[in-house]
C-alpha positions in Angstrom: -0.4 9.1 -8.9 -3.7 7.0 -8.3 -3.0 5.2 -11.2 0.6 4.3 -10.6 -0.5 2.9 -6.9 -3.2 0.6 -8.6 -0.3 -0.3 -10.9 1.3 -1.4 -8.5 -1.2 -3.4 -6.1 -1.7 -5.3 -9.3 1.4 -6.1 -9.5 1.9 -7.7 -5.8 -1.4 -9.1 -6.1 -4.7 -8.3 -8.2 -7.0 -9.3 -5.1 -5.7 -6.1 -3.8 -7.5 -3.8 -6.4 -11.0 -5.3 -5.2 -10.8 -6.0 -1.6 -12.5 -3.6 0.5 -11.7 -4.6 4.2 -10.0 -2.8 6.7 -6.6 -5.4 6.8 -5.1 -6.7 3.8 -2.2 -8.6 6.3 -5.0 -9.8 8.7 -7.2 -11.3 6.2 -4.6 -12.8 4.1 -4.6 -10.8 1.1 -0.6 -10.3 1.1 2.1 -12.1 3.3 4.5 -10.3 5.4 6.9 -10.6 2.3 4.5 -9.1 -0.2 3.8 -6.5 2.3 7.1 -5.6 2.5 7.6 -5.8 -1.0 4.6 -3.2 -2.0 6.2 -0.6 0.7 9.6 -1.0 -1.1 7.8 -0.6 -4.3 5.8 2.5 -3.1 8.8 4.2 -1.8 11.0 3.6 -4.8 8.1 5.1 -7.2 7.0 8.0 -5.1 10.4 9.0 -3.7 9.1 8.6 -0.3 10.3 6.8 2.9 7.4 5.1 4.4 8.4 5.2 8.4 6.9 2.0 10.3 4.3 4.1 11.9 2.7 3.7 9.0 3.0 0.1 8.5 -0.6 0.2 10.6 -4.1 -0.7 8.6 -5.4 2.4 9.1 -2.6 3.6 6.9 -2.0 0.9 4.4 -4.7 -1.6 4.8 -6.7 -1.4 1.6 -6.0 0.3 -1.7 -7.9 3.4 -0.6 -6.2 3.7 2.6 -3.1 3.5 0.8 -3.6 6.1 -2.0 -4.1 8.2 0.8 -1.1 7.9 2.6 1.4 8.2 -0.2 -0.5 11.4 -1.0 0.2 12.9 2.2 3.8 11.3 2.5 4.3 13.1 -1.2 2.6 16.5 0.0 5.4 17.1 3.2 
């Protein structure tokens, strides 16, 4: 599963598999488009649906924060 997320951060942008902040949106990393895109991509892949509470950093602001999230979405 890990592997198929960092798949596809490198796909919307490779920045995304070393930045280590708290806000990928806030500090430019990925647009509001890209952002969109990588939720699309996630819930395609995972067979999820990514609600917009998570759509917060503390859910989907960096890579780790991420794999973390679609692990509990894909564990309910």
């Amino acid at each position: 599963m890990e592997e198929k997320i960092l798949e596809i951060l490198k796909d919307i942008n490779e920045d995304l598999l070393t930045y280590s902040g708290d806000n990928m949106l806030d500090d430019g990393i990925v647009n509001s488009f890209s952002f969109i895109s990588l939720i699309s991509e996630l819930e395609e892949e995972f067979d999820v649906e990514i609600d917009e509470e998570f759509y917060e950093a503390e859910y989907l602001g960096n890579k780790n924060r991420i794999i973390s999230t679609i692990k509990m979405l894909c564990s309910k």
